[in-house]
C-alpha positions in Angstrom: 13.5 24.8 -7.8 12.9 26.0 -4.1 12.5 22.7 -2.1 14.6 20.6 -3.9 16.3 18.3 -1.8 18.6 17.4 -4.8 20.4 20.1 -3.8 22.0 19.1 -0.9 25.8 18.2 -2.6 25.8 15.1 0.3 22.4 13.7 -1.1 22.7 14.0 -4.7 25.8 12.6 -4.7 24.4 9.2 -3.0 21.2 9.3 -5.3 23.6 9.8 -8.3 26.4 7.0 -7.2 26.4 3.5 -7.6 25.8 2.9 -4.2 22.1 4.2 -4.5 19.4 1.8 -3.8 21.9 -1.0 -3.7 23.4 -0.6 -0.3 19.9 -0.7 0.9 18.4 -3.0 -1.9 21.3 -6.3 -1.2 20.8 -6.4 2.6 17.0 -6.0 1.9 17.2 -9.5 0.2 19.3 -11.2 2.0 17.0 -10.9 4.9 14.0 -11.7 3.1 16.1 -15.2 1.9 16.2 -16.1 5.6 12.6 -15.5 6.1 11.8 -17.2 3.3 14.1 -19.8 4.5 12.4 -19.7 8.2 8.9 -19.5 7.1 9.7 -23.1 4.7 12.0 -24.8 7.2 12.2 -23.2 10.5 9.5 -23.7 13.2 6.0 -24.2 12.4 4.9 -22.3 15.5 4.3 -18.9 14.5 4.7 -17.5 18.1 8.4 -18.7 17.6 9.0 -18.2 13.7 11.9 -15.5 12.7 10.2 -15.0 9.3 6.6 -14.7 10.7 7.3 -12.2 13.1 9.7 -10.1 10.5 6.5 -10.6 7.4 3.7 -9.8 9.7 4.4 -8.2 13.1 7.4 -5.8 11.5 7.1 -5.3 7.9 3.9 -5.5 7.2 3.3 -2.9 10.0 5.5 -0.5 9.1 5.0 -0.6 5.1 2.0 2.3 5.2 4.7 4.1 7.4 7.2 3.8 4.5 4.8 4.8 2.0 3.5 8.0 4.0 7.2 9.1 4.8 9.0 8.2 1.5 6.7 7.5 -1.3 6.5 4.3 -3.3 10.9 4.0 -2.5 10.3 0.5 -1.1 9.4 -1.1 -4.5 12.9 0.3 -5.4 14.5 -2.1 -2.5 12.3 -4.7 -2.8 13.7 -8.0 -2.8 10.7 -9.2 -5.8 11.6 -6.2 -7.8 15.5 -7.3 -7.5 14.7 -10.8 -8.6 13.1 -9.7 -11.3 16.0 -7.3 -12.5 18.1 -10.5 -12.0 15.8 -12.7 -14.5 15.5 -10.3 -17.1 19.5 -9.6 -17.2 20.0 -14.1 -17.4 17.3 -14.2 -19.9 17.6 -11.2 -22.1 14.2 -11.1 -22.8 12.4 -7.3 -23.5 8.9 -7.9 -24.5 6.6 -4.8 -24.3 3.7 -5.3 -22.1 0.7 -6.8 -23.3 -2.1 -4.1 -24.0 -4.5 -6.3 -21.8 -1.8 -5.7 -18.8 -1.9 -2.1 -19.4 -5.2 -1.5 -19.3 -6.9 -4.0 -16.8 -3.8 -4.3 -14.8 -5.1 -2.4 -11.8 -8.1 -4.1 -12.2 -6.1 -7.4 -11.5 -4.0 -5.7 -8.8 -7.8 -5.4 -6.8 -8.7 -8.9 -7.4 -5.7 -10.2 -6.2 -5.3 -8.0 -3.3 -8.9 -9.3 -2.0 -8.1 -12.8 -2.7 -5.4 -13.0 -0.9 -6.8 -10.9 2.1 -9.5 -14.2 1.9 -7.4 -16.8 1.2 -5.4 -15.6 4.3 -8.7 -15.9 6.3 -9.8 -19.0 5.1 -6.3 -20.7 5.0 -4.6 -19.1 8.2 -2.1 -18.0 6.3 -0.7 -15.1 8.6 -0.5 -17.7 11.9 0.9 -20.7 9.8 4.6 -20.1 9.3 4.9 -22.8 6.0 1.2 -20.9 4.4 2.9 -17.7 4.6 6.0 -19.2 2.7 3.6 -21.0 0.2 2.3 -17.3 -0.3 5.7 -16.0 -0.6 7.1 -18.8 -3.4 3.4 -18.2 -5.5 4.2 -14.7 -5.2 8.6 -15.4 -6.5 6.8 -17.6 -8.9 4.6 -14.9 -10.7 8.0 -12.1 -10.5 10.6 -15.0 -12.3 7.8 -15.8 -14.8 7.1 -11.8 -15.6 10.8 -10.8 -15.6 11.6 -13.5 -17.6 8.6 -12.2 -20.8 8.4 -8.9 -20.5 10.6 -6.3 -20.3 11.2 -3.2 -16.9 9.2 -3.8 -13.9 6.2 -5.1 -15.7 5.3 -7.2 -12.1 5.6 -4.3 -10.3 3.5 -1.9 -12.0 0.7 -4.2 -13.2 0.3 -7.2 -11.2 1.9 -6.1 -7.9 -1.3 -6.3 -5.3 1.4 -4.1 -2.6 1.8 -1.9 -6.0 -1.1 -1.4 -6.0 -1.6 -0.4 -2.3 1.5 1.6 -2.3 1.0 3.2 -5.8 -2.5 4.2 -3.6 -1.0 5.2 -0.2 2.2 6.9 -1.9 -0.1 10.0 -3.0 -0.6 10.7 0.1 3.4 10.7 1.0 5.5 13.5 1.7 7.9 13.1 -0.9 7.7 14.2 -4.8 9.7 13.2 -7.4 9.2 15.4 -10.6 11.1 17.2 -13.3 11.7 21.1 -14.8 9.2 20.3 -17.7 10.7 23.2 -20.0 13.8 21.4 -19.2 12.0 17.9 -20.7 10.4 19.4 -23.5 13.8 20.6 -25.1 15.6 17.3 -24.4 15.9 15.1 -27.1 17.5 12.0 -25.5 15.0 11.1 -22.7 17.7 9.0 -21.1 15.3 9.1 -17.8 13.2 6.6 -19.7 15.9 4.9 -22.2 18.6 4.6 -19.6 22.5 5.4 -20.0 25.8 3.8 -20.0 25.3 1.4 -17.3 22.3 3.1 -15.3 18.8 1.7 -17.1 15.6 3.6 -18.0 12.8 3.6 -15.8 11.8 0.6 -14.3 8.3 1.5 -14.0 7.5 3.4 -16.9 7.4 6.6 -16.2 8.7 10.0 -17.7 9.4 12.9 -15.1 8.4 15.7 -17.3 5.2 14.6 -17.9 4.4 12.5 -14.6 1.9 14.4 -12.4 1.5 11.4 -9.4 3.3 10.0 -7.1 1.8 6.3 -7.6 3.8 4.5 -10.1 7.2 6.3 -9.0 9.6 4.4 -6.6 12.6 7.0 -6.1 15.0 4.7 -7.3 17.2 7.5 -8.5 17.9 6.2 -12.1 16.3 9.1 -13.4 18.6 11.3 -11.4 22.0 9.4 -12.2 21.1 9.4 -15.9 19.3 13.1 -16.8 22.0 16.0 -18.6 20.2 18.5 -17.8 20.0 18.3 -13.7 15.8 18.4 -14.2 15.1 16.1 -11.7 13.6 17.7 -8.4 13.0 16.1 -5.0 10.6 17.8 -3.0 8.6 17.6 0.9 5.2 18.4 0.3 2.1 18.7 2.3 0.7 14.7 3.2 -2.2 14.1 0.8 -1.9 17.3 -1.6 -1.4 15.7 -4.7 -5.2 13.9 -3.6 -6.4 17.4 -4.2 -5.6 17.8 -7.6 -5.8 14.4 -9.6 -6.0 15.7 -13.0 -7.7 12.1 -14.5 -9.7 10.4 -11.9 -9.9 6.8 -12.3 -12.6 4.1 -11.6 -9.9 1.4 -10.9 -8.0 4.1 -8.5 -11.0 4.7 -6.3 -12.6 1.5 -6.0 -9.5 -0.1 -4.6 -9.2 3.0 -2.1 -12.8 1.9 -1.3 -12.4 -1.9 -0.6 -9.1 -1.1 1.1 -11.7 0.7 4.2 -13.9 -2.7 4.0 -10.5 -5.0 4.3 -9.5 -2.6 7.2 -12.8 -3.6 8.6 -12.3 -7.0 8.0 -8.9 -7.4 9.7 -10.4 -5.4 12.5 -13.3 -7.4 13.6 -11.7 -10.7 12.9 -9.6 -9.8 15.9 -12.2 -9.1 18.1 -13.9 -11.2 20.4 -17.0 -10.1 19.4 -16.0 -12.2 16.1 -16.8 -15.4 17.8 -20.4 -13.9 18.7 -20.8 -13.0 14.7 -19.9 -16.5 13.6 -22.4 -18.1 15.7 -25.0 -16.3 14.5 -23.5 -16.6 11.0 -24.0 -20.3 11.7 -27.1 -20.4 12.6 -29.2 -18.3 9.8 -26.7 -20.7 7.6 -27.5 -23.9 8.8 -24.1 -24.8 8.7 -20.4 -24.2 10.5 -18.4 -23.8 7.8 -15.5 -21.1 9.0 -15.4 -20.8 5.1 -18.3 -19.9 4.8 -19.3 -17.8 8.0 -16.1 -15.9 7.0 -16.8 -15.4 3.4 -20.5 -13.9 4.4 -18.5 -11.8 6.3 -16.4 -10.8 4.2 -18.5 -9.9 1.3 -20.5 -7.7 3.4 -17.8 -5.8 4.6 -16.6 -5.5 1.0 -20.0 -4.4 0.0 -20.9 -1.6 2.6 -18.3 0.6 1.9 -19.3 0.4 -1.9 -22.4 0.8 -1.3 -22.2 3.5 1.1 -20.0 5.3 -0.8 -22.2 5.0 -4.6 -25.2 6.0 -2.3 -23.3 9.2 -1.5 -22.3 9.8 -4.8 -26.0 9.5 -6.2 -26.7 11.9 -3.3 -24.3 14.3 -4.2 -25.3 13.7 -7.8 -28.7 15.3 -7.4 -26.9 18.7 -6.6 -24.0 18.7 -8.9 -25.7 16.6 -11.5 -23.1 14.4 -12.0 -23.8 10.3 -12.2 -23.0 8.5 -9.0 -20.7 6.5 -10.8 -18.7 9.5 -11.8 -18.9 11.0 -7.9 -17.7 7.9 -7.0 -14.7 8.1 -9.3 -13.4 11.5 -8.3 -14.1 11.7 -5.1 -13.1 8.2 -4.0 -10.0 9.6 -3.9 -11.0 11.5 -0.4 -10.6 8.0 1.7 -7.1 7.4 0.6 -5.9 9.4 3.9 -8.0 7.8 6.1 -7.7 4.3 4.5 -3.9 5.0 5.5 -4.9 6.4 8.8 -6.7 2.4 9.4 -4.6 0.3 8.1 -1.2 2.1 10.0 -3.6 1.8 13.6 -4.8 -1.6 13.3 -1.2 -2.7 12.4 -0.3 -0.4 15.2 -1.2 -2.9 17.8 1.3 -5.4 16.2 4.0 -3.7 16.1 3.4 -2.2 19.5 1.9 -5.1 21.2 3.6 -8.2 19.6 7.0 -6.2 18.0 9.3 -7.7 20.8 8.7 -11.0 19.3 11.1 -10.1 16.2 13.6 -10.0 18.9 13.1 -12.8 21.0 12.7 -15.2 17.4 15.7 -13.5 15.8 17.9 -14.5 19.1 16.6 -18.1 19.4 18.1 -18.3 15.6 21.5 -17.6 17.4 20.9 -19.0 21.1 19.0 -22.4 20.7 17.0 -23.0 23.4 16.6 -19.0 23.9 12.6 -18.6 25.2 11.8 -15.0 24.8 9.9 -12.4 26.9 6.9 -10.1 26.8 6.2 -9.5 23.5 4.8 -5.9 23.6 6.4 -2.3 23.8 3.6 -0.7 25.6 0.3 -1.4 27.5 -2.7 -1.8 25.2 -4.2 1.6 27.0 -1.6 3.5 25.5 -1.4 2.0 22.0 -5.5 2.5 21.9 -4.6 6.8 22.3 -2.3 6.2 19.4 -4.7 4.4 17.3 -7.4 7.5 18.3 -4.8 9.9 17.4 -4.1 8.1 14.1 -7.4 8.3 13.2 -8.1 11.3 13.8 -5.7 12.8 11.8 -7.0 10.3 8.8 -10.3 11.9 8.6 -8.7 15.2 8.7 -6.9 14.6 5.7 -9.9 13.0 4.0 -12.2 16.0 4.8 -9.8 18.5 3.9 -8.8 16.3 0.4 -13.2 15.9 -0.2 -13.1 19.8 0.3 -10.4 20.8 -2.2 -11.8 18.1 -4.6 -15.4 19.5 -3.9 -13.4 23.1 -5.0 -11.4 22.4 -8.2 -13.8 20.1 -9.7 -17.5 21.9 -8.8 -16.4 25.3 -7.7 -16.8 26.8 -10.6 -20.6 25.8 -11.0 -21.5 27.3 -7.1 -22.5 23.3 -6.1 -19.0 22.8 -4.1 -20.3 22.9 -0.3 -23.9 20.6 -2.2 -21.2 18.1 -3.5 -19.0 18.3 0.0 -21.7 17.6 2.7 -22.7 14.1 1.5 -19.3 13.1 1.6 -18.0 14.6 5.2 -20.9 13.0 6.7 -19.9 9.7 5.5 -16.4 10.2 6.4 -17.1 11.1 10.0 -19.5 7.9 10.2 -16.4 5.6 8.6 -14.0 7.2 10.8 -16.1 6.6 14.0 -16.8 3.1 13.2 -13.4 2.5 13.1 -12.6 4.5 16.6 -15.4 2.3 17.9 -13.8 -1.6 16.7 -10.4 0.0 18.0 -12.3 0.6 22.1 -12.9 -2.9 21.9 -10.3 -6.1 22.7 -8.2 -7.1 20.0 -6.5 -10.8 20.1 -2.5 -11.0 19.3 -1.8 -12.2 15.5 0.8 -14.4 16.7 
């Protein structure tokens, strides 16, 4: 196939050797046992924590990058995805996944993704040091317990709330993984999803000759290493085109692309000083100062607006395409996924720009005790603010351009694509300036 990057003799040959993930996957985990180990035991100041600065002013920052460049490939590396390989092979035990899992899974993947963006609020758990460790062992906790009932990647794919982000994000990346179907439908042995030899079958589920996303795939070559028939095919593709064409639309799919924009808006203004300003005022139509409270108000309506805003839109482009809002909502929640992308890589932008030097400075004092550091930032805030503009900029491209081609393919047909369209760019536009705006204003460090 014309593309593939399989066929580079160099690459395939890594992808189809033993060495592929694991010379990445190993070191991946040993680092994450010393930030686990830090964030428990080391110093309970985040400012000089190893394993605060690596979670949340390096990692965490970067992980939309990783999705937008390479796909979902960082669940193939991640160190709760290798602990759970490392259960199920001690215990043995290959339960199939519970029909509840498969079909509300996502569902759970939402709820847990905004309780945890709460809890973190509520609890400080980004600037305590030991809370982000107590997230970390809930988190190992859940992984050993699923790995240990049920067989593959059963965490991963259905309870995963950064599955769920990534499976999200990872349609908009720039890599493809898919197979020669003709190829598929005349193989008998399906060892991409059985496994071979030594090399197992998929950990997440999934069938290359039939898959048509990107979402639940994360390039962990196994597919590659164990298919006869050389069908596999790695490809660059255009950022957010597989957005244009989602075949089957799902509620679950677009509402967490929707809450992802109000979370975006929540981390945002939270950092701003204006956010002292909105608590008292929170305060005082409450009665009460409760920072549990004032911030659960918050959060709540920054949850709701975008889901409002957006099911407003879709009745509004209902009454041209005669579709239900609700249906709208569904396909063309998919639109925001760029520009969700676009928010969540500038706000974290500021971290890793602003703060990143601290990863440095904490990482030598593990060496050099008594080792105080420097200026934590790589570049004046000025600068990092055109970045952010940029950033978003190119988000709402995306999203116009993906609301356009999903305006085409689905209402096209019927002459009601530009009807079905306009609601939708002008909501885009207002979501995209409103989050240029919080970015003009002064954001605090996180640590």
């Amino acid at each position: 196939m014309k593309g593939n990057l399989l066929d580079i003799r160099s690459l395939k040959a890594f992808v189809k050797s033993s060495l592929f993930p694991a010379i990445i996957q190993w070191p991946t985990a040993f680092v994450f046992a010393v930030v686990v180990y830090q964030l428990l035991y080391g110093p309970m100041s985040a400012h000089e924590n190893f394993g605060t600065a690596m979670t949340w002013v390096l990692w965490w920052p970067i992980i939309p990058l990783i999705f937008l460049l390479m796909g979902r490939f960082w669940c193939a590396i991640c160190p709760f995805a290798t602990l759970s390989d490392i259960v199920q092979k001690w215990v043995r035990n290959k339960r199939t996944v519970p029909v509840f899992l498969k079909k509300y899974g996502i569902w759970i993947i939402d709820a847990m993704f905004i309780l945890i963006t709460w809890a973190d609020h509520v609890f400080g758990i980004v600037e305590s040091p030991l809370g982000s460790g107590v997230l970390l062992m809930i988190i190992i906790t859940g992984v050993i317990v699923s790995g240990a009932f049920f067989e593959r990647r059963t965490w991963c794919r259905y309870l995963c709330f950064l599955g769920g982000l990534s499976g999200n994000y990872s349609r908009s990346g720039l890599l493809e993984l898919r197979a020669k179907s003709e190829n598929c439908k005349k193989c008998k042995d399906k060892y991409c999803y059985k496994g071979k030899d030594n090399v197992a079958g998929c950990p997440m589920f999934e069938m290359p000759g039939v898959m048509d996303s990107s979402a639940k795939c994360n390039l962990c070559g196994n597919c590659v290493k164990t298919c006869p028939n050389d069908s596999v095919v790695l490809t660059a593709r255009i950022p957010s085109k597989e957005l244009w064409y989602v075949r089957k639309p799902k509620i679950e799919e677009s509402f967490l692309a929707i809450i992802i924009m109000g979370i975006v808006f929540v981390q945002n203004i939270t950092m701003l000083e204006l956010w002292e300003d909105a608590q008292k005022i929170i305060e005082g139509l409450t009665g009460t100062s409760s920072y549990t409270v004032t911030f659960t108000i918050t959060f709540i309506i920054a949850m709701a607006v975008p889901v409002l805003a957006f099911y407003a839109t879709s009745w509004l482009a209902g009454v041209s395409n005669r579709e239900k809002a609700i249906s709208n909502l569904t396909i063309f929640g998919y639109a925001l996924i760029p520009l969700d992308l676009a928010g969540h890589l500038a706000h974290n932008l500021f971290h890793l720009l602003a703060e990143g030097k601290t990863v440095l400075h904490t990482g030598i004092a593990l060496l050099v005790p008594g080792y105080k550091g420097g200026s934590p930032g790589f570049f004046p805030e000025a600068t990092i603010q055109i970045m952010q503009f940029a950033l978003i900029v190119l988000g709402l491209a995306a999203s116009l351009f993906t609301a356009y081609k999903i305006s085409k393919n689905w209402f096209g047909e019927a002459g009601k694509s530009t009807a079905s369209l306009v609601p939708y760019a002008v909501l885009l536009i207002l979501l995209a300036a409103f989050n240029i705006y919080l970015f003009t204003l002064p954001m605090s460090m996180r640590m």
